[in-house]
LOMI-125541 format. One record per residue (C-alpha): x, y negated, z; residue in three letters. Coordinates in steps of 0.25 Angstrom, whole numbers, padded with zeros to 4 digits, always signed. Layout:
# LOMI-125541
XYZala;...
***
This chain:
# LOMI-125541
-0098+0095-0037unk;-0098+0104-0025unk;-0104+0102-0013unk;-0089+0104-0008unk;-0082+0094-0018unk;-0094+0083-0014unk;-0093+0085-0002unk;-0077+0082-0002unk;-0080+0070-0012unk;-0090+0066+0000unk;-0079+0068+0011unk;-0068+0060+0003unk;-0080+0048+0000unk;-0081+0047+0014unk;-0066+0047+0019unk;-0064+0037+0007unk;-0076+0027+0012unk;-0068+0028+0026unk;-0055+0027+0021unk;-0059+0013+0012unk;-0068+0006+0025unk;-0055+0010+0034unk;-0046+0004+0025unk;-0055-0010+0024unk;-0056-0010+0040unk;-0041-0007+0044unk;-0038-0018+0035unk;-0048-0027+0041unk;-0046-0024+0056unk;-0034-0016+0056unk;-0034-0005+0062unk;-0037-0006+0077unk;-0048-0018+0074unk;-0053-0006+0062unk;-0064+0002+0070unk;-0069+0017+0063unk;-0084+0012+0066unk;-0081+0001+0056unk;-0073+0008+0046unk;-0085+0019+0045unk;-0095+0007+0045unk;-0087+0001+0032unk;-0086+0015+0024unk;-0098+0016+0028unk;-0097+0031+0035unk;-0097+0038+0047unk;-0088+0034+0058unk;-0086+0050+0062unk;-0081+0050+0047unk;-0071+0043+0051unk;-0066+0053+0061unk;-0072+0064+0053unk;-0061+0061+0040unk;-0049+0053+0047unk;-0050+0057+0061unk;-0046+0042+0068unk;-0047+0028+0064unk;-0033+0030+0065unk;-0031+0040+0056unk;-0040+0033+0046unk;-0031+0021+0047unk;-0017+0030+0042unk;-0028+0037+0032unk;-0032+0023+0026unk;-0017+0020+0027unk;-0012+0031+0018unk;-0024+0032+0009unk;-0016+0019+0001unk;-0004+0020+0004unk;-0004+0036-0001unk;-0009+0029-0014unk;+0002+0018-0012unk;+0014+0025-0013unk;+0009+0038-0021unk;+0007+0027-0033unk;+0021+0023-0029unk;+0026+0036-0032unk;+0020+0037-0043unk;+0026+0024-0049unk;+0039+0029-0045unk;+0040+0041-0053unk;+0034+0036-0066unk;+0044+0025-0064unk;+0056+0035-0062unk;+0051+0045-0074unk;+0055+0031-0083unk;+0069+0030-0077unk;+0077+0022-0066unk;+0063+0012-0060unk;+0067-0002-0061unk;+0065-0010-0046unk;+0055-0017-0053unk;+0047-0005-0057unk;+0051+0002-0040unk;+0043-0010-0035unk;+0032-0011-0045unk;+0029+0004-0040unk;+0033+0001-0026unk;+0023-0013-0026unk;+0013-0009-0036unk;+0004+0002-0029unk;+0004-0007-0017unk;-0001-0020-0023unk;-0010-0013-0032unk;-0017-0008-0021unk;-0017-0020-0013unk;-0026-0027-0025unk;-0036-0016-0026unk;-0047-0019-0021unk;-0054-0005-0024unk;-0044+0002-0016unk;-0046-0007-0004unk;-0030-0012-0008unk;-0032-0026+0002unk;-0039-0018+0013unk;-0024-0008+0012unk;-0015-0020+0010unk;-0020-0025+0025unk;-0016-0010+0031unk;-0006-0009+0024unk;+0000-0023+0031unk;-0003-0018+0043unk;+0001-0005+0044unk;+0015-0010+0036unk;+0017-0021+0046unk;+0013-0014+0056unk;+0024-0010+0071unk;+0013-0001+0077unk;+0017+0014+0077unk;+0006+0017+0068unk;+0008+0008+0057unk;+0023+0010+0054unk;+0019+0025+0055unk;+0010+0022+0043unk;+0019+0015+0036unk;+0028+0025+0040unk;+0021+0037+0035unk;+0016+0030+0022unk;+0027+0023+0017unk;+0040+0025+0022unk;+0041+0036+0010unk;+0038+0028-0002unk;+0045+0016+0005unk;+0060+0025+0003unk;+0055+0030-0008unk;+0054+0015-0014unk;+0067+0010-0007unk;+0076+0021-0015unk;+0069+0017-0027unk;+0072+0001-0024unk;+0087+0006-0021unk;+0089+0012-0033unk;+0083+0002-0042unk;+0092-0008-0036unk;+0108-0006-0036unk;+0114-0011-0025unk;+0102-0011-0017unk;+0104-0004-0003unk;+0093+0006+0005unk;+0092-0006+0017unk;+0090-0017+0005unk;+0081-0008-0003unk;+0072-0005+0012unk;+0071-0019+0013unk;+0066-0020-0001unk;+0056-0010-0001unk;+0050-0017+0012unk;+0051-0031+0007unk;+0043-0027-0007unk;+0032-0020+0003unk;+0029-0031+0010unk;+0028-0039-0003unk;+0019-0028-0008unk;+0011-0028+0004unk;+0010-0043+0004unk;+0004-0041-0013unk;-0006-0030-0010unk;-0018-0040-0005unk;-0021-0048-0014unk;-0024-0061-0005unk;-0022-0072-0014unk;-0013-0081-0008unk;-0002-0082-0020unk;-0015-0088-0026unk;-0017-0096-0017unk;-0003-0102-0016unk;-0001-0106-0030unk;-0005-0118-0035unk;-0017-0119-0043unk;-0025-0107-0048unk;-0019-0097-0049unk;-0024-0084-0056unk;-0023-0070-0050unk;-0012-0061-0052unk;-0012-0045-0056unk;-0007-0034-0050unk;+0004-0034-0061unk;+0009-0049-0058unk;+0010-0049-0044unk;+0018-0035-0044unk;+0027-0039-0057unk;+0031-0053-0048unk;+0031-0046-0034unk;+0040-0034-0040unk;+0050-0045-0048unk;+0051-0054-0033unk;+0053-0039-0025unk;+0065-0035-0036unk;+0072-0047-0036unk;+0073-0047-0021unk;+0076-0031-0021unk;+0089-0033-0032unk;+0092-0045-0023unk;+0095-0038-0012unk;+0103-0027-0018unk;+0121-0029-0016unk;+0127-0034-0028unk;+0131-0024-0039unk;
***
């Protein structure tokens, strides 16, 4: 390797320590309790680093917002399209695509998926100027991409009904992407842990039925 290319490796290992410590405090103090001295502390680097690479704290907080949700909805896209090379996509198949890489995430504990789910209920359910910028900026686009798609999966289904939709199955996606326990917790007796596949095959069966529910009468 070149003293060029290890040098970029070095530069991309550094931003990436920052990024991941960033990510873990913001969901811990949010972000005016989140300080740079304790974010370089956690990745163990630097805190000029930290203005070096990202400039401000908050700068690095939009960075560590899109970093995921980039990842989000490019694997969303992805879905999509392998879903439309087969033919007309079933709703089912539009939510499993739409639900998928979010709760997916959410449960991955080697992509800091809890440390995002916490940001991301935050900067979602957020009224300040920033946060519905974010949410703005990084979803606005998949989100109509995904109500056209509800739409046309669902005869009789109107663009008002199909918003309401789209934001109804979000928040149940948001609510999935933490794995806290608590439907263990309210069952009765032992219960044994659910996969990935299981929570999304009941969520997406719950979210259709409603979504066809609200549709007119053919």
């Amino acid at each position: 390797m070149s003293q060029v290319a290890q040098a970029q490796a070095v530069r991309r290992d550094a931003q990436e320590a920052i990024l991941d410590a960033a990510e873990m405090v913001f969901a811990e103090n949010g972000f005016h309790g989140a300080t740079t001295r304790a974010i370089a502390e956690r990745a163990e680097a630097n805190p000029a680093l930290i203005h070096y690479y990202f400039g401000s704290k908050e700068a690095l907080f939009e960075t560590v917002f899109a970093r995921r949700s980039e990842a989000i909805n490019a694997e969303r896209r992805e879905k999509l399209k392998a879903l439309h090379a087969e033919g007309p996509p079933s709703l089912e198949s539009i939510l499993d695509a739409l639900l998928r890489p979010t709760v997916a995430l959410g449960h991955d504990p080697a992509r800091g998926g809890a440390h995002y789910a916490r940001l991301l209920v935050h900067v979602a359910s957020g009224t300040d100027e920033r946060s519905r910028r974010m949410t703005g900026e990084r979803y606005d686009a998949i989100a109509r991409l995904f109500i056209d798609e509800i739409a046309a999966a669902v005869p009789g289904l109107d663009r008002q009904a199909a918003v309401h939709c789209y934001l109804n199955a979000i928040a149940i996606a948001i609510s999935l992407m933490a794995p806290t326990g608590r439907a263990q917790k309210l069952m009765k007796g032992p219960a044994e842990a659910e996969s990935l596949n299981d929570i999304l095959d009941r969520t997406v069966r719950f979210i259709a039925a409603g979504i066809r529910a609200m549709a007119a009468p053919g």
